[in-house]
C-alpha positions as CSV (number, residue, x, y, z in Angstrom):
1,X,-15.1,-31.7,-28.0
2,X,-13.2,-28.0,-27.7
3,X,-10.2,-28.2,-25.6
4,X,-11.1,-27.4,-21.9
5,X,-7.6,-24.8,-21.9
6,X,-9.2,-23.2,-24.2
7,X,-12.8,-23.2,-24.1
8,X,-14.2,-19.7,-22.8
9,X,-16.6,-20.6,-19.6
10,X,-20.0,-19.7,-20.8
11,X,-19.1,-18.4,-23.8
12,X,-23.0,-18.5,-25.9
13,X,-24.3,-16.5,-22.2
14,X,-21.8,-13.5,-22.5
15,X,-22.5,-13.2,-25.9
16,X,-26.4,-13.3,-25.8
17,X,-25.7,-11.0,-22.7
18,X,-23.5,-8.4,-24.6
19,X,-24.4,-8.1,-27.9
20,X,-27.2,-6.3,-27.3
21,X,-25.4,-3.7,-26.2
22,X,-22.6,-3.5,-29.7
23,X,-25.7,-3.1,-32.4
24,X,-24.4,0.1,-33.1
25,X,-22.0,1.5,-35.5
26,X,-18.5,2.1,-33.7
27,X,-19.7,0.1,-30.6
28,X,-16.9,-0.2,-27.9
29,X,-16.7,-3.3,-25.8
30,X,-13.9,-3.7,-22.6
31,X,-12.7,-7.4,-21.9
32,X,-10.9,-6.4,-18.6
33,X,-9.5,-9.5,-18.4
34,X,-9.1,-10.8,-22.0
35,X,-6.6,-14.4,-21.1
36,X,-6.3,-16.3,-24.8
37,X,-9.3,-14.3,-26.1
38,X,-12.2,-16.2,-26.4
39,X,-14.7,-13.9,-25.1
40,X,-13.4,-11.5,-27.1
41,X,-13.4,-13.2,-30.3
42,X,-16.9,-14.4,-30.0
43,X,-18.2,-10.7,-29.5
44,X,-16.4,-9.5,-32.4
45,X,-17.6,-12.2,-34.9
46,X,-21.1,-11.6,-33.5
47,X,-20.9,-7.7,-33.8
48,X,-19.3,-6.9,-37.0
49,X,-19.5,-3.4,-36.5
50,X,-18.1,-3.2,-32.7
51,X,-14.0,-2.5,-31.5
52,X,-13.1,-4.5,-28.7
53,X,-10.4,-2.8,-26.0
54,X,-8.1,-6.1,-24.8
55,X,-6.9,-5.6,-21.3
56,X,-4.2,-7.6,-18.9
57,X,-2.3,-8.0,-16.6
58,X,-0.1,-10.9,-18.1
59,X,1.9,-9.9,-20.8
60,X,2.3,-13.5,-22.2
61,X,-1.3,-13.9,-22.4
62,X,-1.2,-10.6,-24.4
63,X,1.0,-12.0,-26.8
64,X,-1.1,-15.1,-27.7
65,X,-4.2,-12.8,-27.6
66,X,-2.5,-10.8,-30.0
67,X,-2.3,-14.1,-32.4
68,X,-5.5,-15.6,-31.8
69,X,-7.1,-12.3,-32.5
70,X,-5.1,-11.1,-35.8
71,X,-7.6,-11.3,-38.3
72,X,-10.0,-8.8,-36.3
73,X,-7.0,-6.4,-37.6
74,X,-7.4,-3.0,-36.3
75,X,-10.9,-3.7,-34.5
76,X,-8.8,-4.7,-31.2
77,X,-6.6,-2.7,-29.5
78,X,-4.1,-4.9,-26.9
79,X,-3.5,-2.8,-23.2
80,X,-1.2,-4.6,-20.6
81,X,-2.5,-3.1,-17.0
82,X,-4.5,-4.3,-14.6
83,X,-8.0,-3.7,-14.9
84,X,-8.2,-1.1,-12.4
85,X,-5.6,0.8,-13.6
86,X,-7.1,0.6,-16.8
87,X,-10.4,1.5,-16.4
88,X,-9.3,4.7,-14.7
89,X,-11.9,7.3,-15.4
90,X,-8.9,9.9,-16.3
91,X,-6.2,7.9,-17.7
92,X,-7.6,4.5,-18.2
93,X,-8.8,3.0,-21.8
94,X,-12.3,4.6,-21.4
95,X,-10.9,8.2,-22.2
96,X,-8.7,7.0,-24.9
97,X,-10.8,4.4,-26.9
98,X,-14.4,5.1,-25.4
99,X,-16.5,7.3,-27.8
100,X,-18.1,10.7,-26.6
101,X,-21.4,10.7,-26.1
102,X,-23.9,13.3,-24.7
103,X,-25.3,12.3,-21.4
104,X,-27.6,13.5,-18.8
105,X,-27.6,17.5,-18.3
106,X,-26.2,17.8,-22.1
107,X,-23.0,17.4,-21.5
108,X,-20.3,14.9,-23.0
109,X,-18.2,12.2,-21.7
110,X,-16.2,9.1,-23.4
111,X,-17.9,6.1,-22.1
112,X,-17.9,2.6,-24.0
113,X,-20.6,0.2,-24.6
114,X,-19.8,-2.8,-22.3
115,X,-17.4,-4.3,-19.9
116,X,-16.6,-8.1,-19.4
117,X,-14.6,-9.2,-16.5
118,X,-13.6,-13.4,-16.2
119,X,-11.8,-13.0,-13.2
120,X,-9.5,-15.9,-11.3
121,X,-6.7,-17.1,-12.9
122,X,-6.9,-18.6,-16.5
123,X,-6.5,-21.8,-17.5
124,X,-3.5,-20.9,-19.1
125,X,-1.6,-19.7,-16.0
126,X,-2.3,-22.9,-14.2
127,X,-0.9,-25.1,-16.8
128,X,1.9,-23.5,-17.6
129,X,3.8,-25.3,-14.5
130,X,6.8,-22.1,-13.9
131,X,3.8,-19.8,-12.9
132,X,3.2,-21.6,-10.0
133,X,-0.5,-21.2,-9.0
134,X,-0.8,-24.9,-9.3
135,X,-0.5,-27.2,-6.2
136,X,-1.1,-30.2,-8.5
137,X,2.8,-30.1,-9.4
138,X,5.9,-28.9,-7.9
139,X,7.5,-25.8,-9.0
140,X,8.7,-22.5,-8.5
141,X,6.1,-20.3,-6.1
142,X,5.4,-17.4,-8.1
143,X,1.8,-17.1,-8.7
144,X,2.0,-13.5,-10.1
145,X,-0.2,-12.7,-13.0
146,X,2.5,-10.0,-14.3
147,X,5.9,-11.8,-13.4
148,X,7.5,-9.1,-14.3
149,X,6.5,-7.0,-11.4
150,X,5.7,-7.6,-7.7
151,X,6.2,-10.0,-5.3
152,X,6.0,-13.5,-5.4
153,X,4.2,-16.1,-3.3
154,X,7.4,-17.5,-1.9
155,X,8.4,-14.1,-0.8
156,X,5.2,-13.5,0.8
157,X,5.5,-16.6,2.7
158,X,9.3,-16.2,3.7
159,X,8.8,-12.6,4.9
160,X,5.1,-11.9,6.2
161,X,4.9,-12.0,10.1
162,X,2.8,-15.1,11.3
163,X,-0.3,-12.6,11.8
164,X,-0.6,-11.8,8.9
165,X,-0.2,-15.3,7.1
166,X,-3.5,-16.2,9.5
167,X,-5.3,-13.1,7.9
168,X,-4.5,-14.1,5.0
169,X,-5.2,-17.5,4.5
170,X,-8.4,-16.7,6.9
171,X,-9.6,-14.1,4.9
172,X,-8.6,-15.0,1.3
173,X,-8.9,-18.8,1.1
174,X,-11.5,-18.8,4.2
175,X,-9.6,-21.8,5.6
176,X,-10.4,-22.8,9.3
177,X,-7.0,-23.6,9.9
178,X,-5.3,-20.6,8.8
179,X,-3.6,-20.4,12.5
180,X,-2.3,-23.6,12.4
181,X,-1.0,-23.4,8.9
182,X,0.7,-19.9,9.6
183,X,2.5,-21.1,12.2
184,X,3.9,-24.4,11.1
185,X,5.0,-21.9,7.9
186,X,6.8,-19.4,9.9
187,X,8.7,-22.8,12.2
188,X,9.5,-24.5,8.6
189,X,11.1,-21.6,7.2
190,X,13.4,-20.6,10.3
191,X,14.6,-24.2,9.0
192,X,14.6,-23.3,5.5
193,X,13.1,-20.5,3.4
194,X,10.3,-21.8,0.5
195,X,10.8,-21.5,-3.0
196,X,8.5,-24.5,-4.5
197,X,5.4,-25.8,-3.8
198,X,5.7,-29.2,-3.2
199,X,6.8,-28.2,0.2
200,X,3.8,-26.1,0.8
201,X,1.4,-28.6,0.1
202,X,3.1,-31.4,2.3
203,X,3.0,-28.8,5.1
204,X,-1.0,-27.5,4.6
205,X,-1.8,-31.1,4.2
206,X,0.0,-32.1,7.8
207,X,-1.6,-29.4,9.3
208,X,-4.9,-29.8,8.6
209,X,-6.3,-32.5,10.5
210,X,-7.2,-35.8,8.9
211,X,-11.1,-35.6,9.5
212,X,-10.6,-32.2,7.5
213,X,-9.0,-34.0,4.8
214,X,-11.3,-36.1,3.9
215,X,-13.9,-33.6,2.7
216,X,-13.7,-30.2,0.6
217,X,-11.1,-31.2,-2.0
218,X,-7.5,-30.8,-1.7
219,X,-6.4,-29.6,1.4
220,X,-3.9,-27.1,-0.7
221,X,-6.5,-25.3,-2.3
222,X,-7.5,-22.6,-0.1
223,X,-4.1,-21.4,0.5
224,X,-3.0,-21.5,-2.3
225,X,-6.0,-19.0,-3.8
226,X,-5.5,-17.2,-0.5
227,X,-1.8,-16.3,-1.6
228,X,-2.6,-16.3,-5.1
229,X,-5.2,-13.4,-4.2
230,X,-2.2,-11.4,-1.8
231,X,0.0,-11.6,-4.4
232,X,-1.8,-9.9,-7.2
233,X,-4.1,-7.7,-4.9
234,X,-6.9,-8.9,-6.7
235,X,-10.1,-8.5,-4.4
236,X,-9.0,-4.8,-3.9
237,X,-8.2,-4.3,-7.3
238,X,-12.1,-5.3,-8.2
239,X,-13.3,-3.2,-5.5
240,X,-11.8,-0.3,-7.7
241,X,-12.5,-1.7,-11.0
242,X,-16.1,-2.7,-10.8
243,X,-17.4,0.8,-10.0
244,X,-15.5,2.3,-12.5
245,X,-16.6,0.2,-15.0
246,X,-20.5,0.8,-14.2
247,X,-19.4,4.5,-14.5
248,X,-17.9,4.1,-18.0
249,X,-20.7,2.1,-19.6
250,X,-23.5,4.2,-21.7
251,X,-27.1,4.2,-21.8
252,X,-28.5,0.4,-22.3
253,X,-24.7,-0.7,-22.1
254,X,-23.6,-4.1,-20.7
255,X,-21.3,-5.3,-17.4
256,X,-20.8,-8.9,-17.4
257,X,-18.7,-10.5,-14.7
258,X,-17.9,-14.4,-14.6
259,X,-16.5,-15.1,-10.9
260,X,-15.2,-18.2,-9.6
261,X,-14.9,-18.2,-5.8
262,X,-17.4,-16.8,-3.2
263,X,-15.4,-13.4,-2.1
264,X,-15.2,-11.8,-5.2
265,X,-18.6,-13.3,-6.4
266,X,-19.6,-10.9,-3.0
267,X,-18.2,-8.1,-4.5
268,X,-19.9,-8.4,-7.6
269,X,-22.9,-8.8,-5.9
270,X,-23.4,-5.8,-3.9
271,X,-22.0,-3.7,-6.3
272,X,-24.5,-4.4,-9.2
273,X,-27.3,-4.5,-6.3
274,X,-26.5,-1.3,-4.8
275,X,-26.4,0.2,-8.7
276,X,-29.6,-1.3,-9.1
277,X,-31.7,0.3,-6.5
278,X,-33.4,3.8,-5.8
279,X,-31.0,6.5,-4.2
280,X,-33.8,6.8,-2.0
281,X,-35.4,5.5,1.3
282,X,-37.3,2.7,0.7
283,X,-40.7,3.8,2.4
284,X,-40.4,7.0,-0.5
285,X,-43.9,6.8,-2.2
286,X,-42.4,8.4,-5.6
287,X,-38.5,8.3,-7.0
288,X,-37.7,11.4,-8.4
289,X,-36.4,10.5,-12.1
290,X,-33.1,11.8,-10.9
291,X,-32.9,9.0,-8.1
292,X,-34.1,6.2,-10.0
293,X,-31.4,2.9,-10.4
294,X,-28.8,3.4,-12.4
295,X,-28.8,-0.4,-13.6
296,X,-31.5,-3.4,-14.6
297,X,-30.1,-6.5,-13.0
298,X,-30.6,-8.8,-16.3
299,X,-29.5,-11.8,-14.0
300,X,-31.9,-13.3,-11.1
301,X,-29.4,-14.2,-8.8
302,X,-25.7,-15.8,-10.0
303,X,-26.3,-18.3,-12.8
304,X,-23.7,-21.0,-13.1
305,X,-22.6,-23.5,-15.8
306,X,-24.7,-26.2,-17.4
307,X,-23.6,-30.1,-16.4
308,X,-23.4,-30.4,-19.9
309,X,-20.3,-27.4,-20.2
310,X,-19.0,-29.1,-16.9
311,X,-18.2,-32.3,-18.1
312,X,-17.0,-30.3,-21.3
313,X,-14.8,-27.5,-19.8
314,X,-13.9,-28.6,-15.7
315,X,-12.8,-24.8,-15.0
316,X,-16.7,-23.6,-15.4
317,X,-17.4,-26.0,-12.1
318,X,-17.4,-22.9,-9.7
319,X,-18.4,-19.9,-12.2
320,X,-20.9,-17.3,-10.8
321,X,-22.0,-14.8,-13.9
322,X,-23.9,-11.9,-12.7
323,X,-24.6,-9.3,-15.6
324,X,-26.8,-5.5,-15.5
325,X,-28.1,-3.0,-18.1
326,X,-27.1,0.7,-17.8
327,X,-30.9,2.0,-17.8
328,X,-30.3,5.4,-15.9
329,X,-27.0,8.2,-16.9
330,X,-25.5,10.5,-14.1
331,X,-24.4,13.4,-15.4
């Protein structure tokens, strides 16, 4: 049995899903959010002739991406940013690693082959206890994915007015009782500011009522992806990534996106839909070629993890993986 901190959520998919796309001499492929490496390292062993662009946001996951992935030499490249940032069209890893090619209207542009997204936070982050995205044990309330920049959960919950805690525990974790939770935070830190997370979780779990409780797993959870979310902007920061990455991928190249909660799953969603259908009305008897979808859906609907890799691997319990085919360039 693979070890489940370690074991890449659908790992055999993505690759039958990407490799199609790096049969190619010099084929590029983006993992936007690259964690221990898994993904990664499966694609590369599959496509002998394909370069791989590492990207994230957490420089200690770099650093043991950098060790699992040695003996690939100089077919990785390692980028710390986040993935928006990174897959800027200007200054992102596109225009310095992507390959030119010659697109619609005969012109060129650097674009790479695929992009891979496994979104959430890794398995990694929540066992390493000092991170603080667990509620499981009490520590330090962090919860950022780069700690060395930002602010941290406990200073989003010490200084955001008690508006704005609703939002974001209504709008992020989609708890009902984000009003009631907000407020009992901002009357428990007049007391005393937070700082770990035992605290939090005794004070979600009073405020929920005990019906509540009973049902939907740990009473903790949705606030604490709802802060985890705030804290590393990360709904916003796919909002900007996604398109880009459509825009960077080449004829018959590959986006593949593993999502583990229902917002950014949404995202997902209606991006690779609204990709995948005509730029024209729908009651239009004939697309002109230039109007045609830019991508093939090669998913129906979100497909989700075997009860066989469940058992195996708990984190794939909640995995959505949507996935599309470049099949029309914009010039």
């Amino acid at each position: 049995m693979r070890d489940p901190a370690h074991a890449p959520v659908l790992l055999d998919r993505v690759v039958q899903l990407v490799a199609p796309a790096l049969d190619r001499p010099d084929a590029v492929v983006v993992d936007a959010t690259l964690g221990l490496g898994g993904h990664c390292a499966a694609l590369l062993d599959r496509c002998p002739r394909a370069r791989a662009v590492g990207v994230d946001r957490d420089p200690d996951a770099l650093e043991l991406a950098r060790e699992r992935l040695a003996r690939f030499g100089d077919r990785v490249v390692f980028v710390h940013a986040v993935f928006d940032t990174a897959l800027d069209p200007q200054t992102g890893v596109v225009a310095e690693h992507g390959t030119d090619r010659v697109v619609a209207g005969g012109s060129t542009r650097r674009l790479v082959d695929a992009v891979v997204f496994d979104l959430g936070v890794s398995s990694m982050q929540l066992d390493r206890t000092e991170r603080g995205f667990s509620y499981a044990r009490d520590t330090h309330l962090d919860m950022r994915m780069d700690a060395t920049t930002g602010t941290t959960a406990a200073e989003l919950l010490n200084q955001a007015g008690e508006r704005e805690l609703a939002w974001i525990l209504r709008t992020y974790g989609e708890e009902r009782f984000a009003a009631r939770i907000a407020a009992a935070i901002v009357r428990t830190r007049a007391r005393e500011p937070f700082t770990t997370s035992a605290r939090l979780v005794e004070l979600v779990r009073d405020s929920v009522p005990a019906p509540a409780r009973r049902t939907g797993g740990h009473p903790a959870k949705r606030t604490f992806q709802a802060l985890r979310i705030a804290v590393n902007d990360e709904l916003a920061a796919l909002r900007r990534a996604l398109p880009s990455a459509v825009d960077a991928t080449a004829l018959h190249g590959r986006v593949v996106v593993l999502a583990y909660q229902s917002l950014e799953d949404r995202i997902v969603k209606q991006e690779l839909a609204r990709r995948s259908r005509p730029e024209v009305p729908d009651d239009l008897p004939v697309v002109p070629e230039g109007h045609r979808p830019q991508l093939r859906l090669l998913t129906r609907g979100a497909e989700v993890a075997s009860a066989a890799e469940v058992a195996e691997n708990p984190r794939a319990r909640s995995v959505r993986l949507r996935a599309a085919e470049r099949v029309r360039e914009v010039a």
